[in-house]
PDB file of N, CA, C and O in Angstrom:
ATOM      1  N   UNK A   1      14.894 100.163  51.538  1.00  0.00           N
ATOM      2  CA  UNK A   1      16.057 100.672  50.844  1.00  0.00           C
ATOM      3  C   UNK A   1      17.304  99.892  51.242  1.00  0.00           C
ATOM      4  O   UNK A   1      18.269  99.687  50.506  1.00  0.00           O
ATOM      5  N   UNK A   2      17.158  99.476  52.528  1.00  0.00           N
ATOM      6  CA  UNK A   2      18.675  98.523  53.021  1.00  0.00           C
ATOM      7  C   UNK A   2      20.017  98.915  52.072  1.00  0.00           C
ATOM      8  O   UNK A   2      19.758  99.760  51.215  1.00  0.00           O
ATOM      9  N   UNK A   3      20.521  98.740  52.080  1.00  0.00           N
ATOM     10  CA  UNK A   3      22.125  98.932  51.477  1.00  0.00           C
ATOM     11  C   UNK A   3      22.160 100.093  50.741  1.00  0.00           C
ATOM     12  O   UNK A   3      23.185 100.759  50.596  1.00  0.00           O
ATOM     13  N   UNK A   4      20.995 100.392  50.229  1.00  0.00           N
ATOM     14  CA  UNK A   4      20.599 101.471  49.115  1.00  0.00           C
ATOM     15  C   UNK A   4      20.611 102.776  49.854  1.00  0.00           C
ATOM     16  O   UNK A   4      21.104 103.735  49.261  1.00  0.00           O
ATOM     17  N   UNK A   5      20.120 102.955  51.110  1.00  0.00           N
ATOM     18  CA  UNK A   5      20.341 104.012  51.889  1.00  0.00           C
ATOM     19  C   UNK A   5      21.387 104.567  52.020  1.00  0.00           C
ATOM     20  O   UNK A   5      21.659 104.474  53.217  1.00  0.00           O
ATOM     21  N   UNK A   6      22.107 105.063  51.548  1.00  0.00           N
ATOM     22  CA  UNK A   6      23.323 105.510  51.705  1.00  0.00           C
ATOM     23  C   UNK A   6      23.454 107.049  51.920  1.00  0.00           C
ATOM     24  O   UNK A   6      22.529 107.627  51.350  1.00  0.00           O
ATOM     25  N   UNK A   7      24.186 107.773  52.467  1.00  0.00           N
ATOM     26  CA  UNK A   7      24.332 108.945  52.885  1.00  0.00           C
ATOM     27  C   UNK A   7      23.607 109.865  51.148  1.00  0.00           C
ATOM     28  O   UNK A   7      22.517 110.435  51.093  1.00  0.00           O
ATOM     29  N   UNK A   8      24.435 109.755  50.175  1.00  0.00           N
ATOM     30  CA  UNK A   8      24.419 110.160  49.222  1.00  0.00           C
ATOM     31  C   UNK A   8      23.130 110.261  48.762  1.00  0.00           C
ATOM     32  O   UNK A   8      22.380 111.231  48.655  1.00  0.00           O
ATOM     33  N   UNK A   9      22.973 108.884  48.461  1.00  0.00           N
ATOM     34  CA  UNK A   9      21.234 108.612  47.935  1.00  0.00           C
ATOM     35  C   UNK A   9      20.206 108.920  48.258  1.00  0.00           C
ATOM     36  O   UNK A   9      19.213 109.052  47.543  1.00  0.00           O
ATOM     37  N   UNK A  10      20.307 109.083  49.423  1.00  0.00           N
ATOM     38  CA  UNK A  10      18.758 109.825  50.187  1.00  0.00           C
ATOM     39  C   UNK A  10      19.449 111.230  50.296  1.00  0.00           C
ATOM     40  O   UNK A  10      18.654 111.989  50.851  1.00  0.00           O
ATOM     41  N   UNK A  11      20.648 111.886  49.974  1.00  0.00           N
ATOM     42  CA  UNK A  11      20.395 113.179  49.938  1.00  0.00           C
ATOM     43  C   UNK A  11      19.794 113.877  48.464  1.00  0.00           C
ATOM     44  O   UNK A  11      19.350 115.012  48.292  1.00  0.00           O
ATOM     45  N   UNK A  12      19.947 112.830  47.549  1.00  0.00           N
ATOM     46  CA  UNK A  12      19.552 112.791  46.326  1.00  0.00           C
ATOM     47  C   UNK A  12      18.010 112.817  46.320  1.00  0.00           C
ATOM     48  O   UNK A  12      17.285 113.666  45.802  1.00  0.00           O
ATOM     49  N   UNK A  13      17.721 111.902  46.884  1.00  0.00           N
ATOM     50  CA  UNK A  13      16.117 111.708  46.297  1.00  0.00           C
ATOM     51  C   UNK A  13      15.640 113.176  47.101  1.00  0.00           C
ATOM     52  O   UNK A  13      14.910 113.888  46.411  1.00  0.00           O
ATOM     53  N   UNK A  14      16.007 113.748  48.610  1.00  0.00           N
ATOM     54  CA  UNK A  14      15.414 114.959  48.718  1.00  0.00           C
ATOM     55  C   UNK A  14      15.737 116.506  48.053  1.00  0.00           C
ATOM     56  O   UNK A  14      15.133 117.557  48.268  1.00  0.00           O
ATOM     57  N   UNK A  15      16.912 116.252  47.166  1.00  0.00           N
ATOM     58  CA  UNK A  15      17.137 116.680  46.785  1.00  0.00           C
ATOM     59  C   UNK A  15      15.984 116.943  45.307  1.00  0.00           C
ATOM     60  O   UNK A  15      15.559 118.035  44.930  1.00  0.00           O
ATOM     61  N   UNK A  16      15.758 115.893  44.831  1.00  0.00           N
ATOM     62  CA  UNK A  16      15.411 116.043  43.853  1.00  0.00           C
ATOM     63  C   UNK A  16      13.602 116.042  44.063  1.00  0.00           C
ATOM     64  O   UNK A  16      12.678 116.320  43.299  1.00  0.00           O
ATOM     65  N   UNK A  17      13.669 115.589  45.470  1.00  0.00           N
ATOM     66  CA  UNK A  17      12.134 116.343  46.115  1.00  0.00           C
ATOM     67  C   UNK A  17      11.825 117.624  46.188  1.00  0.00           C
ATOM     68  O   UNK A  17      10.765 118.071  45.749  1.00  0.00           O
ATOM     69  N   UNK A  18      12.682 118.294  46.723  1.00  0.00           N
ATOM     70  CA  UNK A  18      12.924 119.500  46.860  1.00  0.00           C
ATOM     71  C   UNK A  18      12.651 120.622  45.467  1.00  0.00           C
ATOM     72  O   UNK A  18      12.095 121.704  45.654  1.00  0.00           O
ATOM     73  N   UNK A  19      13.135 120.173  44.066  1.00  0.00           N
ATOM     74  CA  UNK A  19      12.907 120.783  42.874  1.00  0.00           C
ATOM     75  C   UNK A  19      11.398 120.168  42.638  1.00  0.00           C
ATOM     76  O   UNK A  19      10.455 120.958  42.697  1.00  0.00           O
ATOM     77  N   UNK A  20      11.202 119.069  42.427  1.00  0.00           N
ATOM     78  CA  UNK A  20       9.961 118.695  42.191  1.00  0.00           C
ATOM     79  C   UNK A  20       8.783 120.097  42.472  1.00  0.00           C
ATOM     80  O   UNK A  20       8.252 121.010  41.839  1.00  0.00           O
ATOM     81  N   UNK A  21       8.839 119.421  44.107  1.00  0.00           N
ATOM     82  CA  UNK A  21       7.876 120.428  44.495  1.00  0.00           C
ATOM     83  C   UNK A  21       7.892 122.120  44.017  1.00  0.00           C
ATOM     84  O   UNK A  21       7.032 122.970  43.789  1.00  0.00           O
ATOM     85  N   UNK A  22       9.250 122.063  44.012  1.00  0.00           N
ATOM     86  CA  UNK A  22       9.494 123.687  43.805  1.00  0.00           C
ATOM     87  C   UNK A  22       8.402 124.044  42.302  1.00  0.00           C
ATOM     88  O   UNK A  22       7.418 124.776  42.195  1.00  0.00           O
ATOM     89  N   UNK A  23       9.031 123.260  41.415  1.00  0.00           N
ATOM     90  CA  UNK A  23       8.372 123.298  40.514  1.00  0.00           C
ATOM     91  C   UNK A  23       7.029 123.287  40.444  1.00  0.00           C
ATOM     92  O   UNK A  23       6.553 124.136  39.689  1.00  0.00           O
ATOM     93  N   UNK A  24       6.083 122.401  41.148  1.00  0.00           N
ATOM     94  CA  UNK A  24       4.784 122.536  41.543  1.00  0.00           C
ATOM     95  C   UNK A  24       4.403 123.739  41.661  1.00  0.00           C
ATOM     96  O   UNK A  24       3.712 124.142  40.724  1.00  0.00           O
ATOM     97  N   UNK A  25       4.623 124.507  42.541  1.00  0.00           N
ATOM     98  CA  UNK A  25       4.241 125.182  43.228  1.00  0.00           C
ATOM     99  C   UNK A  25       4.090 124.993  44.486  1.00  0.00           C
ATOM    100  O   UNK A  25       3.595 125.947  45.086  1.00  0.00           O
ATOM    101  N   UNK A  26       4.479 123.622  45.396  1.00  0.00           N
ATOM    102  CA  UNK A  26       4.419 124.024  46.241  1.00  0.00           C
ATOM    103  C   UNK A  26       5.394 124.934  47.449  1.00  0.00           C
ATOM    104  O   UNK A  26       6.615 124.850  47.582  1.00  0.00           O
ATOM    105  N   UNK A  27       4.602 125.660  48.119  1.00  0.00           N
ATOM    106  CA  UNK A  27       5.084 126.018  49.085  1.00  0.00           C
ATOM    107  C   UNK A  27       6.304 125.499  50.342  1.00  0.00           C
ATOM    108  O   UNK A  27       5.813 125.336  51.458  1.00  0.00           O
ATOM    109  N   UNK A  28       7.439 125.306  50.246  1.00  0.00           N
ATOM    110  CA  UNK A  28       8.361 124.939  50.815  1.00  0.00           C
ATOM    111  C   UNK A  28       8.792 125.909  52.110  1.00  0.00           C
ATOM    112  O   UNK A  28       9.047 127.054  51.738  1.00  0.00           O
ATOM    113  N   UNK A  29       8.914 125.718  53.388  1.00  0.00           N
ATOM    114  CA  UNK A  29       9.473 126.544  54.541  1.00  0.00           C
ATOM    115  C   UNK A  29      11.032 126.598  54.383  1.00  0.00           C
ATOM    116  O   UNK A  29      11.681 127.639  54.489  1.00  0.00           O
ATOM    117  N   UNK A  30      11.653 125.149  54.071  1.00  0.00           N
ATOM    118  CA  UNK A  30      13.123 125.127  53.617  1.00  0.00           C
ATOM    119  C   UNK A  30      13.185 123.698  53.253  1.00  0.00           C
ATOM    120  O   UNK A  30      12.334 122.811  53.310  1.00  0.00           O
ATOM    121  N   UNK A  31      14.709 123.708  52.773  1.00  0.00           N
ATOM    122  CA  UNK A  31      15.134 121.900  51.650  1.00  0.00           C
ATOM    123  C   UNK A  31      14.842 121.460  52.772  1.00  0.00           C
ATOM    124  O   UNK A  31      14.931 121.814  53.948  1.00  0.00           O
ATOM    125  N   UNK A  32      14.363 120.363  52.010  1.00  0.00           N
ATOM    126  CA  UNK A  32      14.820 118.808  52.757  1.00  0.00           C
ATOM    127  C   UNK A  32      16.184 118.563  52.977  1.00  0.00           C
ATOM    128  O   UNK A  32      16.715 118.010  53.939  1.00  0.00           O
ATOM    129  N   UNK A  33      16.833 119.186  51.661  1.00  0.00           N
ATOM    130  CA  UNK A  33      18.068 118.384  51.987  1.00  0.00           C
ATOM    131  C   UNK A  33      18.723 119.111  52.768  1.00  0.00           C
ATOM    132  O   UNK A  33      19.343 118.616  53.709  1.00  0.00           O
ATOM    133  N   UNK A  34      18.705 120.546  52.499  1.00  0.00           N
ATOM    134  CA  UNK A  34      19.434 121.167  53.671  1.00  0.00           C
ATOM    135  C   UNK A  34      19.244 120.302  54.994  1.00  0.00           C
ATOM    136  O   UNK A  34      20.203 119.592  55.294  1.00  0.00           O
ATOM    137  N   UNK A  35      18.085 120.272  55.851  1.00  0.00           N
ATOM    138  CA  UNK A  35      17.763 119.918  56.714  1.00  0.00           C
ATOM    139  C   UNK A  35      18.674 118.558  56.960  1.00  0.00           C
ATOM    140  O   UNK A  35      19.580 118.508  57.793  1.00  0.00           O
ATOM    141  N   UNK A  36      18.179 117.168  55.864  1.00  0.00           N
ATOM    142  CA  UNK A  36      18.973 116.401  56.427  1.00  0.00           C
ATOM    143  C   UNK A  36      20.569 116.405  56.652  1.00  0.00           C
ATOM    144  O   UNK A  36      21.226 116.206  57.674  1.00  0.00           O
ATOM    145  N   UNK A  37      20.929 116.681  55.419  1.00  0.00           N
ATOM    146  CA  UNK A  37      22.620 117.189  55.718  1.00  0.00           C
ATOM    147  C   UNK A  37      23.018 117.997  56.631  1.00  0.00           C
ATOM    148  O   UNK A  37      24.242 118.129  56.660  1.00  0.00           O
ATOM    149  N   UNK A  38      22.283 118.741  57.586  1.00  0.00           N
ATOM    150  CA  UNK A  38      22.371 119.265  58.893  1.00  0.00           C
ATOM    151  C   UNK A  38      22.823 118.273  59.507  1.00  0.00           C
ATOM    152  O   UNK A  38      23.991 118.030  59.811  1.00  0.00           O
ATOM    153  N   UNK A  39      21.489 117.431  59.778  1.00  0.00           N
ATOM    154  CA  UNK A  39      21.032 116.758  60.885  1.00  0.00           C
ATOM    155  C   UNK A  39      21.959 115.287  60.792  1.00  0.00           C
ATOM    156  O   UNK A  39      21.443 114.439  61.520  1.00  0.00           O
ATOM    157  N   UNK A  40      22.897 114.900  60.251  1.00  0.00           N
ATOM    158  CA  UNK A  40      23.904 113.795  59.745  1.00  0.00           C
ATOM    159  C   UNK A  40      24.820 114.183  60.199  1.00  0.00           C
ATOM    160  O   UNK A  40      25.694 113.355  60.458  1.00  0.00           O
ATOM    161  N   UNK A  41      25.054 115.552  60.498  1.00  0.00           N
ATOM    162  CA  UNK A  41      26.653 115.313  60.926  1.00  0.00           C
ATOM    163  C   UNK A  41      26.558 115.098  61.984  1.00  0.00           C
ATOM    164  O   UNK A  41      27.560 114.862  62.658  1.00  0.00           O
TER     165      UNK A  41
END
């Protein structure tokens, strides 16, 4: 990802992991993104 990594962008893609799965069905304990946007500051 180099340069592409950006705070934003990867809160995006788990973000939009996060519905994915939801949608699946799968079983989630909590976001991703919550988690990372925790764990950044």
């Amino acid at each position: 990802m180099a340069n592409n990594a950006t705070f934003y962008n990867v809160r995006e893609v788990f973000a939009v992991l996060d519905g994915t799965l939801a949608r699946l069905g799968v079983p989630l304990k909590a976001s991703m993104e919550k988690i990372f946007c925790e764990n950044m500051r």
